[in-house]
C-alpha positions in Angstrom: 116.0 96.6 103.4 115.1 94.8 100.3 111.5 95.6 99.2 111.0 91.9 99.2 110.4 91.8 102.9 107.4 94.3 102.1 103.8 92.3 102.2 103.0 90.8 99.3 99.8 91.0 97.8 98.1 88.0 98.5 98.8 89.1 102.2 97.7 92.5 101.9 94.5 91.4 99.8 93.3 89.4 102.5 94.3 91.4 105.5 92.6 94.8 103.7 89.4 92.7 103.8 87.0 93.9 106.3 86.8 91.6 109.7 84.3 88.9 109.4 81.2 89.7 111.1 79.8 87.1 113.8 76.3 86.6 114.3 74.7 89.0 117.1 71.7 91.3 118.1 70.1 92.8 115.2 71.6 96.7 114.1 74.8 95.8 115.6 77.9 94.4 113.8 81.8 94.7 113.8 81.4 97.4 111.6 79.8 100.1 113.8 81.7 99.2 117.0 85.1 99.9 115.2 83.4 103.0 114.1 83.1 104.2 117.2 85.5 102.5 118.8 88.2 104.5 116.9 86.5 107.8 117.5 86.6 107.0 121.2 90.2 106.3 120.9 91.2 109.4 119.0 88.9 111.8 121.6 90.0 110.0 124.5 93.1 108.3 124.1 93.2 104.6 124.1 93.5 104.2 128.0 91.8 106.8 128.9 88.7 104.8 126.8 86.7 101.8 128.7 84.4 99.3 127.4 81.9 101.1 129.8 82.8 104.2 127.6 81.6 101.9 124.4 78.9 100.6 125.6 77.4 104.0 126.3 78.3 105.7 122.8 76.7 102.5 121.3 73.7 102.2 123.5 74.2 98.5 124.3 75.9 96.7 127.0 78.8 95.2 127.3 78.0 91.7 126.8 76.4 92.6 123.3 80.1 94.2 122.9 81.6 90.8 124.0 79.3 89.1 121.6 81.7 90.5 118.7 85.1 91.0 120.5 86.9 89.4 122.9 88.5 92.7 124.4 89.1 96.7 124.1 93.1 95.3 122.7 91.2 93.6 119.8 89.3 96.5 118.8 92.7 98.7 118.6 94.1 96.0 116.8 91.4 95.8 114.1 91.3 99.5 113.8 95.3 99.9 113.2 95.2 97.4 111.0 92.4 98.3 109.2 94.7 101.8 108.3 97.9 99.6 107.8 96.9 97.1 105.4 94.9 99.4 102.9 98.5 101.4 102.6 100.3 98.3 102.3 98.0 97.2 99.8 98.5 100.5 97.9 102.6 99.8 98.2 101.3 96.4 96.7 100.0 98.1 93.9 102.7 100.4 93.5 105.5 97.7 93.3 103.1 96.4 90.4 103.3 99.3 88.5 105.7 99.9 85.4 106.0 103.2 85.6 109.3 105.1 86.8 110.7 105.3 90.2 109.4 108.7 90.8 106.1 107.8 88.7 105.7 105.0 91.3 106.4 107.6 94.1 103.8 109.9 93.0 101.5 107.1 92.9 101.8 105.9 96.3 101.5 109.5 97.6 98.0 109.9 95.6 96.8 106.8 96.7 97.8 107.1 100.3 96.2 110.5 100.5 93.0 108.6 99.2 93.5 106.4 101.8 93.9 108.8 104.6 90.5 110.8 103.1 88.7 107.3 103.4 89.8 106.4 106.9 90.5 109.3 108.6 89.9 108.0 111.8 91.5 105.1 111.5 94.7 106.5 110.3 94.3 108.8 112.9 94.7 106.6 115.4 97.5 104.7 113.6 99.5 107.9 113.7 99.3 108.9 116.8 100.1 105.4 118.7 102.7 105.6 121.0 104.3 102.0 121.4 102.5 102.0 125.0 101.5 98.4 124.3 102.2 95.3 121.8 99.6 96.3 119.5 101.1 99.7 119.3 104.8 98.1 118.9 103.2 96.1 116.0 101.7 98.9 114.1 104.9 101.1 114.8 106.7 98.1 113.4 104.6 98.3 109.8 104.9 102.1 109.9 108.6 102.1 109.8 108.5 98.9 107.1 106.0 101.6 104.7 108.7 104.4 105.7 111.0 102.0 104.3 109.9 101.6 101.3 109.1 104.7 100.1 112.6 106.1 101.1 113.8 102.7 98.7 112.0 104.5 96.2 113.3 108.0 96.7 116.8 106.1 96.6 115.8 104.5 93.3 114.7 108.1 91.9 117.5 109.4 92.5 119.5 106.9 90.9 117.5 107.4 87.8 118.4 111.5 88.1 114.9 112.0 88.9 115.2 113.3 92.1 118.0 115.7 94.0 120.8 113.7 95.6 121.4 116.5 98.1 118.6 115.1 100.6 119.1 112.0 102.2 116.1 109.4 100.9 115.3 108.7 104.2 114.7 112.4 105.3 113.0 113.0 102.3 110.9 110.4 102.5 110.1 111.1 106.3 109.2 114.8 104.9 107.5 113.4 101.9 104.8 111.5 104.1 104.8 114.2 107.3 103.2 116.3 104.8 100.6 113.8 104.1 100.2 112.8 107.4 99.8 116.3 108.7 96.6 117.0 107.1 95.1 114.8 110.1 95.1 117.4 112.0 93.0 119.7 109.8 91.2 117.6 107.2 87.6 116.6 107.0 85.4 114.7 104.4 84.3 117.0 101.6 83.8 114.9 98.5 85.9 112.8 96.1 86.6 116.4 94.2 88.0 117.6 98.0 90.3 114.5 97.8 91.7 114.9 94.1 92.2 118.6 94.9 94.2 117.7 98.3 96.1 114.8 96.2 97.3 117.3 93.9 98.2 120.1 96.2 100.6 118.3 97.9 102.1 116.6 95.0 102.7 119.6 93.3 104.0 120.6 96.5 106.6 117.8 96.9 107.5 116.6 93.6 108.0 120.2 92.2 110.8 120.3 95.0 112.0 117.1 95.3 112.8 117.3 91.3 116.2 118.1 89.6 115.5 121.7 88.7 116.6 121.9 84.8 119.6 123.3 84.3 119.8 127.6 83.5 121.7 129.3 81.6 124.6 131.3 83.7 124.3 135.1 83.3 127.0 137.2 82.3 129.1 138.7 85.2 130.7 142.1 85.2 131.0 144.7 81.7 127.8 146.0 80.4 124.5 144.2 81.3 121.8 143.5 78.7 119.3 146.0 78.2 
């Protein structure tokens, strides 16, 4: 896939923007009913949530919720999205960039790592949709676009020398980002330090792997060895 298909930035400007708020009871807003909403989701599961369920955690009833979203569909909508375009807008930023292939690489795996730290519970839920329903389908449609475009960039590393050829870009890729993506599972908020620390773990992790090792000097075989 060409990476022209990928969003371009005046797309992924506006759709990283947060949802506009609409006018409602005083304290409550868009804002703090995604909030909760995707913490629901990611505790629950999405079905097993109800907008009885969210109008408990909140303390309001449901018409108040109503007031500011038509449905439960549109809240998992706004929250997927909310994770999708802030990593497209990253892979924006990344296309942008000057640098080399595998510089750009390395930049897109910082940043998405920032990314995840800053809306962990929104790229949560992103990664562990399903395809259950067409919001689902939607956001497993932009996943595999990203995946896309970072294995283009593997591809284009390797064709620089940068990277080994032995790996497939596509699996690499795939285990490039499952790293990143793993740390879901364990990760809480800790500080910007925490962040730049985890950033640089994993890159050192992958890129010190991924890398053409520099070629060795062949030791002698057989006769005397060196003392």
């Amino acid at each position: 896939m060409s990476t022209e298909t990928m969003v371009e930035p005046d797309r992924a400007a506006a759709t990283s923007a947060a949802p506009p708020k609409r006018r409602g009871r005083p304290g409550y807003d868009v804002e703090s009913l995604l909030a909760i909403a995707a913490k629901l989701f990611n505790e629950r599961g999405y079905d097993g949530t109800s907008m009885e369920d969210l109008s408990r955690a909140l303390g309001i009833t449901k018409s108040a919720i109503y007031h500011h979203v038509s449905s439960k569909q549109e809240l998992l909508r706004m929250a997927v999205d909310r994770a999708l375009d802030q990593l497209f807008a990253v892979a924006a930023e990344t296309r942008r960039s000057e640098g080399s292939a595998i510089e750009r690489l390395e930049h897109l795996l910082r940043a998405s790592v920032r990314v995840l730290c800053a809306e962990l519970p929104f790229v949560t839920l992103l990664l562990r949709v399903r395809g259950n329903t067409e919001i689902e389908r939607d956001a497993l449609a932009r996943r595999r676009e990203f995946d896309r475009y970072v294995a283009e960039l593997v591809a284009e590393a390797e064709a620089d020398g940068d990277v080994r050829t032995d790996i497939r870009p596509a699996l690499t890729a795939r285990l490039l980002f499952g790293m990143v993506n793993s740390t879901i599972e364990w990760y809480r908020p800790s500080g910007e330090a925490a962040v730049a620390e985890l950033a640089d773990a994993i890159a050192k992790i992958a890129f010190d792997g991924m890398r053409v090792a520099p070629s060795r000097g062949i030791a002698p075989t057989g006769g005397d060895e060196a003392t």
